[in-house]
N, C-alpha and C positions, 0 to 999 in steps of 0.2 A: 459143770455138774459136780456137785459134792458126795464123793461116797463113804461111807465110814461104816469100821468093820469091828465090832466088838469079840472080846474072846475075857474068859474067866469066869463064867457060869456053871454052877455046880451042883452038887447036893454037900449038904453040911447039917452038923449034928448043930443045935441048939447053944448058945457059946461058944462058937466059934468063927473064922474070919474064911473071908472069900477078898480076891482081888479084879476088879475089871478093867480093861483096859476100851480103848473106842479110839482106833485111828483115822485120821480124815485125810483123803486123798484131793487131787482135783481143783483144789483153791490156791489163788495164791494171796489169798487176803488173809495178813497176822491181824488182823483186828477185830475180835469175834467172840462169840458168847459159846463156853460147851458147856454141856450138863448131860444130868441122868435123871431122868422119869422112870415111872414103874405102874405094871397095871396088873393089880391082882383079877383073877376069874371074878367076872361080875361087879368089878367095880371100874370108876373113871381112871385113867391116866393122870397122873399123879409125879409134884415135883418131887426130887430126892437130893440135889444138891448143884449149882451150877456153878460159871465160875471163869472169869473173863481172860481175855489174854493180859490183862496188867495184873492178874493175881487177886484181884476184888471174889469173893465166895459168899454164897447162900444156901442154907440148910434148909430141908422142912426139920420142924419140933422135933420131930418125932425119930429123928437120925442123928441129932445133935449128941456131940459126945462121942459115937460109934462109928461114923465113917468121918472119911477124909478122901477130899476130892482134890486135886492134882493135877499139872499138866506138863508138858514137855513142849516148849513151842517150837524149837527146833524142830521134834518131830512130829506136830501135829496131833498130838494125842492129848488124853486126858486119860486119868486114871482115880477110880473111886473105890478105896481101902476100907472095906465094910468092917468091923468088930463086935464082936458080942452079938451075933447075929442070934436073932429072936424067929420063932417061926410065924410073925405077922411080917415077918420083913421076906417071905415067900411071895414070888412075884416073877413075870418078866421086864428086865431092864433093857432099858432104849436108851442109846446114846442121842443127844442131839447139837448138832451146829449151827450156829446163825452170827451172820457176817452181820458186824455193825454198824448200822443204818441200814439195816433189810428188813422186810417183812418177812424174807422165805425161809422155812422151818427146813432140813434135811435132819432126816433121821435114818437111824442104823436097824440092823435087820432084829433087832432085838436076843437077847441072850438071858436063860431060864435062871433063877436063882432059888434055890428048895431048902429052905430048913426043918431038918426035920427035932421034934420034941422027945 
């Protein structure tokens, strides 16, 4: 069982930068997909950047530019460096991990992100 623990959620003024971190415990599989989703109040679950254990990444549109997503495979982590935070980029972030050639999705307890204008 894969557990992962997010920590770096905040509140932030408009222009400015938050950092997340999302460690995965539990596996011993390095071959694996992490990312960060986000679901603002009232809407769907939503990608925000993911990003393989050989270093391969994908952005939504809408983050291109202003984050950077990152990992550490030594230790099992990922980390996604928000910039220029806008207050549509207010949300909860979910880390998620998926071992490659799996269908199973684990996901993290989710961590608040607030910008305020």
């Amino acid at each position: 069982q894969v557990q992962l623990v997010e920590s770096g959620g905040g509140l932030v003024q408009a222009g400015g930068s938050l950092r997340l971190s999302c460690a995965a415990s539990g596996t011993t599989v390095s071959i694996n997909v992490m990312g960060w989703y986000r679901q603002a109040p009232g809407k769907e679950r939503e990608l925000v950047a993911v990003i393989s254990s050989g270093g391969s990444t994908n952005y939504a549109d809408s983050v291109k530019g202003r984050f950077t997503i990152s990992r550490d495979n030594a230790k099992n982590t990922v980390y996604l460096q928000m910039n220029s935070l806008k207050p549509e980029d207010t949300a909860a972030y979910y880390c998620k991990f998926r071992a490659t050639f799996s269908t199973v999705d684990y996901w993290g307890q989710g961590t608040q992100v607030t910008v305020s204008s």
